[in-house]
N, C-alpha and C positions, 0 to 999 in steps of 0.2 A: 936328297933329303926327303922324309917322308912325310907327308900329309898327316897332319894332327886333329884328332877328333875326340874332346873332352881334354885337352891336354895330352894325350898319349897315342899311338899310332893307331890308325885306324881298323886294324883286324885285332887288338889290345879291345880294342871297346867295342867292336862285333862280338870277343869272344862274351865282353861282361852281359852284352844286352840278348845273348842268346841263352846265360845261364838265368839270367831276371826274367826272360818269358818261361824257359824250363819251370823254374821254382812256380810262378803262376800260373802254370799247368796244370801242374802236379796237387799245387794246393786246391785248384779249383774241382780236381779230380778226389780228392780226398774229401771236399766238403759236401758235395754230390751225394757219395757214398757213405759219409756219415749222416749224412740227412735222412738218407733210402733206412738205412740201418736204423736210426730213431722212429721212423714211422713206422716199420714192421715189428719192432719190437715190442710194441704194446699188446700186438697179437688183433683180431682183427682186421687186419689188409691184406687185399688180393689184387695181382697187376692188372688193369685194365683199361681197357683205349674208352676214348670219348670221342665223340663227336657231334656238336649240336645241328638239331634238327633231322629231320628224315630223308631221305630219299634226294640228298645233297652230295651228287657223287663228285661236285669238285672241291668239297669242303676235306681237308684232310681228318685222320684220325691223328687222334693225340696219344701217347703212350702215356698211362700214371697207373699210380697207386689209387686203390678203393681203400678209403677206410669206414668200418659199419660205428654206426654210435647211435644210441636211443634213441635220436630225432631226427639225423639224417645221414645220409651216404656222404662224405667229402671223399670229393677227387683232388688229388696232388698229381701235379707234372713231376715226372721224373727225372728230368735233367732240366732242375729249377733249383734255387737258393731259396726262394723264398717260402716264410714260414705258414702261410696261411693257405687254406686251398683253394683252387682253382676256379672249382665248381662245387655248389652241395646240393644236393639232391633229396628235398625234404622226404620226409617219411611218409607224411599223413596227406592219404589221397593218391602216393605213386602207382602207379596201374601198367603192367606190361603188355603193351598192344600188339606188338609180334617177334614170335622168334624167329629166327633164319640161319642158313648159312650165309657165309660170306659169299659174295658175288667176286663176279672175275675184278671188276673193276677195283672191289676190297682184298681183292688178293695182292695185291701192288703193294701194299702196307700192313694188311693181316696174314697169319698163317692159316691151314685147310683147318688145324684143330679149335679154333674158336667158335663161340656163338652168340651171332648180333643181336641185340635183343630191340627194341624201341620202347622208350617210356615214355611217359608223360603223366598229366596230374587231371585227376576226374575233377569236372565242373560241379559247383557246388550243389545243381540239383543231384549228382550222383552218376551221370552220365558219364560216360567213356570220353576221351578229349578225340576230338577230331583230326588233330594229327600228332606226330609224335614230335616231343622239344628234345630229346635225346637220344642217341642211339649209343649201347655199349655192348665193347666186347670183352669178351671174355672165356677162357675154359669151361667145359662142364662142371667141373667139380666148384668153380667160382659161380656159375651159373647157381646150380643147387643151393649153396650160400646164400645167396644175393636171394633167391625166392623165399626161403626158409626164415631171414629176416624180414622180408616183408613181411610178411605173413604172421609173423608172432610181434611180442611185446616182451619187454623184459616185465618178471612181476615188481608189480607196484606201480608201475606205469599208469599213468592216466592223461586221455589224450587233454585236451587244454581246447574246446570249443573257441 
């Protein structure tokens, strides 16, 4: 006689509880990538790691999405569900304190072609911040970007004292 499990033999309901994780796989693989898909598609985003703080080599990078918007940088995780982002990164006052290449110890989680940058936010007499709150990576070409925004305004902009 065989061992009954839900009422029906037990490799009968192995097979259903391995089609129910399948299905929640899949779908959770598909909502992923419709997520990824709705945030690039507005244009504006470029993949790039975060990591807070500087000079934190046990602290991991994070892989996301950058996205640019007139007030500030949102970062999104890329393998997240959730709609909101992660980290934002205001505009007014960002200041890039250095750039680098990745170190051996960022090469564990970055590749050679990216470039770390360190920011943080100038204190209000206007001074440089004394250390950095953020470090990102990114491509040159995402790099270029990312300066290019800073650096300008959209017209009509007015910053808000």
């Amino acid at each position: 006689m065989q061992e009954l499990i839900f009422g029906q033999p037990w490799f009968k309901a192995a097979e259903w509880l391995f089609i129910a994780l399948l299905i929640v796989t899949v779908a959770a693989l598909l909502a992923v990538t419709a997520r990824r898909y709705a945030l690039e598609r507005g244009g504006g985003a470029v993949e790039c790691y975060l990591r807070p703080g500087a000079g934190a080599p046990d602290l991991p990078w994070r892989m996301g999405l950058a996205r640019y918007g007139s007030e500030e940088l949102r970062w999104y995780r890329v393998f997240s569900l959730w709609p909101r982002p992660a980290a934002e990164l205001s505009r007014r006052g960002l200041v890039v304190l250095h750039r680098r290449p990745p170190t051996p110890g960022d090469l564990r989680e970055l590749t050679q072609d990216l470039v770390v940058i360190e920011v943080g936010w100038a204190a209000a007499d206007g001074s440089d911040p004394a250390e950095a709150v953020y470090e990102l990576a990114m491509t040159d070409g995402a790099l270029t970007g990312f300066l290019s925004w800073l650096e300008s305004m959209p017209p009509g902009t007015h910053w808000q004292s």
